[in-house]
VEXSE-546652 format. One record per residue (C-alpha): x, y, z. Coordinates in Angstrom, 1 decimal. Each point is the difference from the previous one (the first is absolute). Layout:
% residues N
R       c1       c2       c3
R        X        Y        Z
...
//
This chain:
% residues 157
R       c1       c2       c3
R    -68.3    115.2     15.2
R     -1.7      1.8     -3.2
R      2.9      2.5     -0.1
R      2.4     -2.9     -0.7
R     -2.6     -2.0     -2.2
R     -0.4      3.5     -1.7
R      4.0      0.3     -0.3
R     -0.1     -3.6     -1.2
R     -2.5      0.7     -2.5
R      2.4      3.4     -1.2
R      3.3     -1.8     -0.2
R     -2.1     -3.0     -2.2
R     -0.9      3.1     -2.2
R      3.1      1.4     -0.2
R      2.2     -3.3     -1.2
R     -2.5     -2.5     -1.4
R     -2.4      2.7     -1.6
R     -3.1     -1.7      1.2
R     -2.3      1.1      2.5
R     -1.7     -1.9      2.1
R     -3.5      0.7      2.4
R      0.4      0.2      3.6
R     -2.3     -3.7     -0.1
R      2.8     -1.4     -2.1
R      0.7     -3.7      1.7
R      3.8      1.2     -0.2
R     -0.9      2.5      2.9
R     -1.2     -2.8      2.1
R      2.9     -2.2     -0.6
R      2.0      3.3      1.4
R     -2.0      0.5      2.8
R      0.8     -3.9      1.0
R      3.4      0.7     -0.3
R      0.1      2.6      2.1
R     -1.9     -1.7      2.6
R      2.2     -3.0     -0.4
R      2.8      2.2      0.5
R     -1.2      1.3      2.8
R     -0.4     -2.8      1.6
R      3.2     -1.3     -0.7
R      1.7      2.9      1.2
R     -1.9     -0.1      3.6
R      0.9     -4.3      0.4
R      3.4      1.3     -1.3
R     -0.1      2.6      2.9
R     -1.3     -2.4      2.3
R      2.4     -2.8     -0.5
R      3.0      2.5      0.3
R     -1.3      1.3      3.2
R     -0.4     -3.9      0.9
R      3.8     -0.6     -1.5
R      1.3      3.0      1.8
R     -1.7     -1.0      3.5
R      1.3     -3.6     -0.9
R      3.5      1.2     -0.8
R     -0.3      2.4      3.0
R     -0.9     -3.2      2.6
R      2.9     -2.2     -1.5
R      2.7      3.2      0.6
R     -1.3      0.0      4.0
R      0.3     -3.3      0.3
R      3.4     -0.2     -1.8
R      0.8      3.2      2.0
R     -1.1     -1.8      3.1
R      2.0     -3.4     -0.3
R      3.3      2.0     -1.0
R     -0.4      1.9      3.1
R     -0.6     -3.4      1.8
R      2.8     -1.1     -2.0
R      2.2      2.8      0.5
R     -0.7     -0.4      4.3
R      1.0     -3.5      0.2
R      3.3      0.8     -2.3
R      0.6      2.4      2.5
R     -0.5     -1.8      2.6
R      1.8     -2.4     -0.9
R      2.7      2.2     -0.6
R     -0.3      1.4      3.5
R     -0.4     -3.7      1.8
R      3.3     -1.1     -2.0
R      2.4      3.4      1.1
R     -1.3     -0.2      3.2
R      1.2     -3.5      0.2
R      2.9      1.0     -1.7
R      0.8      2.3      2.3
R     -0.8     -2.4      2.8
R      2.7     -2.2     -0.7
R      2.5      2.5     -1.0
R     -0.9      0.9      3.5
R      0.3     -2.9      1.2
R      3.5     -1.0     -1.4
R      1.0      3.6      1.6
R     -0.8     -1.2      3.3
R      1.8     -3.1     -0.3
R      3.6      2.3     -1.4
R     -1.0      2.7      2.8
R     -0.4     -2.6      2.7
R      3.2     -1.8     -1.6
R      1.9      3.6      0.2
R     -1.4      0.4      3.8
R      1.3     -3.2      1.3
R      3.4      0.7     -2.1
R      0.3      3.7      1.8
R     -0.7     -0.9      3.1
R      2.1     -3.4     -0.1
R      2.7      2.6     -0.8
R     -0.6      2.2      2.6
R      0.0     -2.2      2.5
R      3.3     -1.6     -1.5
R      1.3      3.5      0.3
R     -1.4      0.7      3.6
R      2.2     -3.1      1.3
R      3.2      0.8     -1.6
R     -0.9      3.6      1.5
R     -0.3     -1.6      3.2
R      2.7     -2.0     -0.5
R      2.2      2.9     -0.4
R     -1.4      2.3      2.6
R      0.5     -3.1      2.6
R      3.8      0.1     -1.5
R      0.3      3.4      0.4
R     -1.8     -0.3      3.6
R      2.5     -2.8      0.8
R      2.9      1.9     -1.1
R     -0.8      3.0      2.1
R     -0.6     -1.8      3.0
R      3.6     -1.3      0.1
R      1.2      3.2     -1.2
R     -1.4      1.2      3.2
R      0.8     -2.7      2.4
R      3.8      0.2     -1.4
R     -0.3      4.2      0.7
R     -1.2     -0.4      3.4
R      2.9     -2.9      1.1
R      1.9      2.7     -1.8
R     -1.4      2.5      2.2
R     -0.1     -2.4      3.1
R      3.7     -0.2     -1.3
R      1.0      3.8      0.0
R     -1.7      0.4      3.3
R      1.9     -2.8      1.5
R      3.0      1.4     -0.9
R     -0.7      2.9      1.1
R     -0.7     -1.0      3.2
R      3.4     -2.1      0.1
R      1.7      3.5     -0.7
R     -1.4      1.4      2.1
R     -0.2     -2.1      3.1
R      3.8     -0.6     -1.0
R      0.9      3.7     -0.4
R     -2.1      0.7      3.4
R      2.2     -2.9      2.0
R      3.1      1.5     -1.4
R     -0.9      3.1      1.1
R     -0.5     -1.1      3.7
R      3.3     -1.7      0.1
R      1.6      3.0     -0.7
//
């Protein structure tokens, strides 16, 4: 402290050209000052650090609820695709059972004119055969007619 009273004392010297004792009361009003500053500087210090753990406190909790925040958005988000989704789904269903019924409707339309045909064709082909074996039963007849006749002319002779 004397080497500042003592460069307080040089610099009064220097610009006012008076010098002054190291008792002079102007010393003392220094030395308050000082102090004063001092302890202005350490509540200044204090108070920041008090501010800072303050400001630190309020940024966790604002941290905090926008993470809360954030959650439910998302989950909200989540809960309202899913049910999106849900009854996209279930609108699907309804086409793809629609479109099931429809096919198979169809296919079964198709399977009786199938059958309908191949009983036709089945039909067809049984009198096609029943008319080639009276045919045959025909021939053979004949045959036998020519023959039995060609044998009996042959024995009258």
């Amino acid at each position: 402290m004397e080497d500042k009273h003592k460069e307080v004392i040089a610099k009064i010297a220097k610009q006012h050209k008076v010098i002054i004792g190291e008792d002079d009361p102007l010393l003392m009003i220094l030395t308050l000052y000082e102090y004063m500053l001092n302890q202005s500087e350490s509540r200044l210090e204090q108070r920041q650090r008090e501010f800072d753990e303050h400001h630190e406190a309020a940024l966790t909790r604002f941290n905090q609820a926008m993470v809360e925040r954030f959650e439910h958005w998302n989950n909200a988000a989540n809960n309202k695709a899913s049910n999106t989704i849900n009854i996209g789904l279930e609108q699907n269903q309804e086409q793809i059972n629609i479109e099931k019924k429809r096919f198979f409707t169809e296919l079964d339309d198709r399977l009786v004119q199938q059958q309908i045909i191949t009983t036709t064709a089945a039909e067809k082909i049984k009198k096609a055969a029943t008319l080639n074996f009276g045919t045959v039963l025909l021939v053979i007849s004949t045959a036998l007619i020519l023959c039995t006749t060609m044998l009996l002319l042959a024995t009258e002779k």
